[in-house]
C-alpha positions in Angstrom: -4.3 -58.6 -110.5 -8.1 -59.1 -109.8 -7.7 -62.8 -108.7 -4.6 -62.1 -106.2 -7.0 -59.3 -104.7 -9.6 -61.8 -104.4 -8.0 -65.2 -104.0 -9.1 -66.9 -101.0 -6.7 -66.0 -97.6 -7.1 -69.1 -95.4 -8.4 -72.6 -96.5 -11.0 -74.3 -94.1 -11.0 -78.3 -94.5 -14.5 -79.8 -92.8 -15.1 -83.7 -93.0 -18.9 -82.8 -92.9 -21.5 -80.5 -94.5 -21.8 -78.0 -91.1 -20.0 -78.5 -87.3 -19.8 -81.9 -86.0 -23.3 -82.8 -84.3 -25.9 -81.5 -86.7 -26.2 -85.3 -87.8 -28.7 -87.3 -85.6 -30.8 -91.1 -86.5 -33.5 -89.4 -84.2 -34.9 -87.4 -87.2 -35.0 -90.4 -89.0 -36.6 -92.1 -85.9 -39.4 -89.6 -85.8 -40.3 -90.1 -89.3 -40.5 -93.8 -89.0 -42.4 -93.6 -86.0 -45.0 -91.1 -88.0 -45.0 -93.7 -90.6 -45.8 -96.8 -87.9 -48.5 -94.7 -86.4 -50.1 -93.5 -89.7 -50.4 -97.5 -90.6 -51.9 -97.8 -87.2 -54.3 -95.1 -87.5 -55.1 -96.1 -91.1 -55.9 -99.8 -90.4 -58.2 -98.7 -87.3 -60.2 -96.5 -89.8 -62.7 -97.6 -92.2 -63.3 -93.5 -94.2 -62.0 -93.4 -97.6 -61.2 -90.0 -97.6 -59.6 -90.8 -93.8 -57.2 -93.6 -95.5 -56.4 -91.7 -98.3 -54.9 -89.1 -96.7 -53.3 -91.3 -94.8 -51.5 -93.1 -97.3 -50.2 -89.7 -98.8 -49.1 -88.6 -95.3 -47.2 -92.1 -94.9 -45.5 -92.0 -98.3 -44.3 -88.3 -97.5 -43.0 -89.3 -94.1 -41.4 -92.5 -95.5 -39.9 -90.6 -98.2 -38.5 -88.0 -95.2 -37.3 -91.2 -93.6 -35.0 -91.6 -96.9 -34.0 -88.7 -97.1 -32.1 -88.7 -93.3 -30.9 -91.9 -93.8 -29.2 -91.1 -96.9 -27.6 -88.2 -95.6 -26.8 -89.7 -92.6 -25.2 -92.6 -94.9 -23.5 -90.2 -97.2 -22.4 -87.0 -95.1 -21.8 -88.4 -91.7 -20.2 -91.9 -91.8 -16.8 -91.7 -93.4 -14.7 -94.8 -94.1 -13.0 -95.7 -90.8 -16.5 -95.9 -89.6 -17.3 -98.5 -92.5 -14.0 -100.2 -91.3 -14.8 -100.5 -88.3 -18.9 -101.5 -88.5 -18.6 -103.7 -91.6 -22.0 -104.1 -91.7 -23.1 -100.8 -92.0 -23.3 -100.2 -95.5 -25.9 -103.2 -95.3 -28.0 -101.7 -92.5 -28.2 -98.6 -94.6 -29.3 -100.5 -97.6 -31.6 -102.6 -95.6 -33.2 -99.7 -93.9 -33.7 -97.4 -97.3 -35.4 -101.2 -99.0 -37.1 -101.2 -95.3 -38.7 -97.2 -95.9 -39.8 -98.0 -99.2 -41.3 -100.8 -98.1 -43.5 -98.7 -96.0 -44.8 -96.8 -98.8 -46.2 -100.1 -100.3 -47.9 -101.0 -97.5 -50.2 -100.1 -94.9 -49.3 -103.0 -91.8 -47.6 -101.6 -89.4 -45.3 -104.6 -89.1 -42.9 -102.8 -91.6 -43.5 -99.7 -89.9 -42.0 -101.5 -86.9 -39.3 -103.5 -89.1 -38.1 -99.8 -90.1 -37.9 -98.5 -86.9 -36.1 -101.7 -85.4 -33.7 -101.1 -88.3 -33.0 -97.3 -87.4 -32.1 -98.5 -83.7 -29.8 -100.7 -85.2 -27.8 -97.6 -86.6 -28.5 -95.2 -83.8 -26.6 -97.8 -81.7 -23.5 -97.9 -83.9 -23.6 -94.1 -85.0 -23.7 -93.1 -80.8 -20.5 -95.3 -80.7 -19.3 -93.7 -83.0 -19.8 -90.2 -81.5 -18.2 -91.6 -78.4 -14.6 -92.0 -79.9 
């Protein structure tokens, strides 16, 4: 009797966590670019104390920067998105290797090669958002 009284009335189907357009590369985007400028700031600054906190301020942003791609990857691309971009698995990959690789170093050339990276699947996920 008690689970007829409280069985569940209407079913709700969603392919994503929340309403279409919570998902965005831009937060992704701002991370990296926090990560490019803290190598930047880091390499133009010669104060221990000054570098070390920016090293733990990049790792925290690169680690952010993981953390939106991966949802991005895993909760907003669905698999006629990967049929039609074959490459995007890859670029995801690529991109997560590219964000570590920030946390191992301090040149701002892989703070770049990240953010090159995120254009590369803002450009395919706002195609996508067009169809």
């Amino acid at each position: 009797m008690f689970s007829r009284l409280f069985a569940p009335r209407v079913t709700a189907h969603a392919h994503c966590d929340l309403p279409c357009g919570v998902y965005d590369p831009a937060q992704a985007r701002i991370e990296a670019e926090s990560v490019k400028a803290t190598q930047e700031k880091y390499q133009a600054n010669e104060d221990a104390g000054f570098r070390t906190r920016a090293i733990i301020i990049k790792e925290q942003r690169a680690e952010a920067v993981k953390h939106h791609l991966s949802v991005l990857w895993s909760d907003y691309f669905k698999a006629p998105h990967f049929e039609k971009y074959p490459e995007l698995h890859d670029l995801f990959n690529r991109a997560l290797k590219a964000a570590s690789a920030t946390k191992a170093s301090n040149d701002p050339a892989t703070g770049q090669a990240l953010l090159d990276l995120i254009a590369e699947i803002d450009k395919i996920f706002w195609e996508t958002k067009k169809a």
